[in-house]
Each structure stands twice: as structure tokens, then as C-alpha cells.
C-alpha positions in Angstrom: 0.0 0.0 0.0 0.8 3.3 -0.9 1.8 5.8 1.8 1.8 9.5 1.9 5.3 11.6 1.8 6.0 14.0 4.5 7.3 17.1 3.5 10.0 19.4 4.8 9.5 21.3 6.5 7.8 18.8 9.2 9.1 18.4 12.4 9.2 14.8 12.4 11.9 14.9 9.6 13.9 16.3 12.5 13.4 13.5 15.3 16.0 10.8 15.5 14.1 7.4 15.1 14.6 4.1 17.6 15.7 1.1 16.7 13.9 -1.6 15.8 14.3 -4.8 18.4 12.7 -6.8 16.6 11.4 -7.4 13.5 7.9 -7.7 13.3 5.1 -8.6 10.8 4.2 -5.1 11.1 7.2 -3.4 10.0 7.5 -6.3 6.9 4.3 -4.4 6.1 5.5 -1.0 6.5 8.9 -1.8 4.5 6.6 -3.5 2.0 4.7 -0.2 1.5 7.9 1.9 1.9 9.4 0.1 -1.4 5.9 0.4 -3.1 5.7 4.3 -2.1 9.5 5.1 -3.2 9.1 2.7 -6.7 6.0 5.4 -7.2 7.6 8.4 -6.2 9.7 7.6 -8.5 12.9 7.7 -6.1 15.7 5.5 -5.0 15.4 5.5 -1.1 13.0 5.8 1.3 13.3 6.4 4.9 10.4 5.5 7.2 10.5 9.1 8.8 9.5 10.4 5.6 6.4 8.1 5.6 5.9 9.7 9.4 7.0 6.8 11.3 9.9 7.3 14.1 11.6 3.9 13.6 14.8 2.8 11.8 13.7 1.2 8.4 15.0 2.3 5.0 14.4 1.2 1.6 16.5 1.2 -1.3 16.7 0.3 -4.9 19.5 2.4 -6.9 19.3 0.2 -9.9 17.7 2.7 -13.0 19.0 1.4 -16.1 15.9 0.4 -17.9 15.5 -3.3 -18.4 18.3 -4.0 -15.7 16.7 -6.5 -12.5 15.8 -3.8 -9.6 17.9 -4.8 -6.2 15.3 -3.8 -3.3 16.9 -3.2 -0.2 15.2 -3.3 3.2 17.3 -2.6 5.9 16.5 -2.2 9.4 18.8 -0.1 12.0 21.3 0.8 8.8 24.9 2.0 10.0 28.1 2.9 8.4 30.8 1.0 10.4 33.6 2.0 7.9 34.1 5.2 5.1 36.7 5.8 2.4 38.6 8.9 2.7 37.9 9.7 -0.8 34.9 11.6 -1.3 32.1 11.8 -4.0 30.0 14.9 -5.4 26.4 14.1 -6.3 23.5 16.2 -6.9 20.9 14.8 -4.3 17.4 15.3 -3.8 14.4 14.0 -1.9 11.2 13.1 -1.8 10.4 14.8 0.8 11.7 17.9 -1.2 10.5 18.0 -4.2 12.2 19.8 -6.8 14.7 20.8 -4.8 18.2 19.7 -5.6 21.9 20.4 -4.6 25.5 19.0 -4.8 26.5 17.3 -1.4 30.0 15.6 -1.1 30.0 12.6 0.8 32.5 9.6 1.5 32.8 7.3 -1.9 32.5 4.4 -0.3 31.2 3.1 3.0 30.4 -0.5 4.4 27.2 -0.4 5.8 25.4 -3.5 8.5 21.8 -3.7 8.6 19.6 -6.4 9.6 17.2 -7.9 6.7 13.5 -8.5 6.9 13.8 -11.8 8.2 16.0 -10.3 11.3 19.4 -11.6 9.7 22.5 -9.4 10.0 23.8 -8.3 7.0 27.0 -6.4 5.8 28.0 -4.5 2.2 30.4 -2.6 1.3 28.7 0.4 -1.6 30.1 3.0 -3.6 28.7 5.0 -6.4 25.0 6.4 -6.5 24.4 3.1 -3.6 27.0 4.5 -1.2 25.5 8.0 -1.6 21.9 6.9 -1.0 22.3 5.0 2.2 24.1 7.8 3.4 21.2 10.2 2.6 18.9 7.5 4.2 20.7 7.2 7.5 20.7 11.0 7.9 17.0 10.8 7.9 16.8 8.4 10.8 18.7 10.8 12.6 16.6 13.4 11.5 19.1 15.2 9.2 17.9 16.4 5.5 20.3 16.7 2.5 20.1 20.6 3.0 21.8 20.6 6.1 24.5 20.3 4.6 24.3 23.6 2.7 25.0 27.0 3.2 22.5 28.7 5.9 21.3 31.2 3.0 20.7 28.7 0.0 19.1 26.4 3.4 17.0 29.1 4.0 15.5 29.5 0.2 14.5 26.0 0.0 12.3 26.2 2.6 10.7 28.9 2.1 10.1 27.3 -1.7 9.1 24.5 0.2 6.2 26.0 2.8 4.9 27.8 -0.4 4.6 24.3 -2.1 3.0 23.0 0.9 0.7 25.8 1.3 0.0 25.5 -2.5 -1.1 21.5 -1.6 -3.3 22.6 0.8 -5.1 25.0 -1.1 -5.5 22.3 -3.8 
């Protein structure tokens, strides 16, 4: 099922999520509708902040070369235990953004352990668009957004784009 994107600003884009202890029928279901609600979007990651619930899930699926096999991702309590010192550019947005984009220079490559749906540890090292992603995710478990990484004044100007947008939503 389908769920609706928060968008920034919203204060629970800025709450650090808990862990999840277990994993639960219940958030199989929630990742399940995360990956349906970011294939949609269309977009590459979701995290499950942006779907307004406090808890560490993200989805991901960076594979966008047409007729290539997609790679879902679900991966509950996501951490980068290593990064390369080499850094990467990429121009990053979000869904809980829209429209809004800007270059953000992050470590190239990182290893990354989650655990899987089925509550098995897992361990990857990514690099490219993948190691870029999960990074983005992770920030929004700790309720950081790609803009915080910008400069105050260009921060600034996307949200005020982005309370017009939402005030444009509302109005329908």
C-alpha cells in the first residue's frame, strides 16, 4: 500500500528514530509499503521518517538502467561501520523535497550493517549512487535532511520554496 510523503518542513523529519528490536510482521508491512511508495515516487530511497514513522527502516533500490533487474533493499537499523577517505559529489534530492536539488559531497565508499527482513544481520560494502543513497537514508533516521548540509542562505531558500509548495497543496 501506498503511503503519503511528509514534506519538509515537518518536524518529524527532524526527530531521530529508535531502533527496531525486533522485527515484526508489522514493519515487513511498513517496508513493503515503503518500497511500493518510493518505486511510485519515483525515487531510489526511502526512509520510514519520511512516511511519518519514528523507527529505523530504509528502503532502497538504486538500480535505473531500464530493463536492468531492480535490487530492493530493506534494511532495518542501517549503520556505516567504515568510510573511504575519498569523497564523492552528487547532486541529491528528496522526496520529501520535491524539486529541490543540490550537490552534497560525501564519503565514496562506505560498508554499511543492517539487519534484513527476516532479522538476519547483513553487511555491504557500496560505492557510487548506492554509497551515496544509504548515506542520505541514514541522515534521515537521525533526523538530518540533504540541505543541512548547505550554506545557511541557500538552506534558508529551500524552505521557504518548500512552505509555499506545501501551502500550495493545501489549497488544492
Amino acid at each position: 500500500m501506498k503511503r503519503p510523503i511528509l514534506y519538509h518542513p515537518d518536524p518529524r523529519l527532524k526527530k531521530a528514530c529508535s531502533a527496531v528490536d525486533d522485527v515484526s510482521d508489522d514493519l515487513r508491512s511498513l517496508a513493503k509499503d515503503m518500497l511500493a511508495t518510493m518505486y511510485d515516487a519515483p525515487g531510489v530511497g526511502l526512509a520510514a521518517p519520511q512516511v511519518g514513522v519514528l523507527r529505523r527502516v530504509v528502503v532502497l533500490d538504486c538500480v535505473k538502467e531500464e530493463g536492468e533487474t531492480p535490487r530492493p533493499l530493506v534494511m532495518f537499523n542501517p549503520q556505516v561501520v567504515a568510510a573511504s577517505d575519498a569523497l564523492n559529489t552528487y547532486e541529491e534530492g528528496c522526496l520529501s523535497l520535491p524539486d529541490q536539488f543540490a550537490d552534497v559531497t560525501r564519503p565514496a565508499e562506505v560498508e554499511v550493517e543492517w539487519m534484513d527482513e527476516n532479522g538476519k544481520p547483513c553487511r555491504e560494502v557500496m560505492d557510487g549512487l548506492w554509497a551515496t543513497c544509504v548515506q542520505h537514508e541514514i541522515d534521515h533516521l537521525d533526523g538530518k535532511l540533504f540541505i543541512d548540509y548547505l550554506k545557511p542562505l541557500r538552506r534558508q531558500m529551500i524552505t521557504r520554496k518548500m512552505v509555499k509548495f506545501k501551502r500550495e497543496l493545501a489549497r488544492g
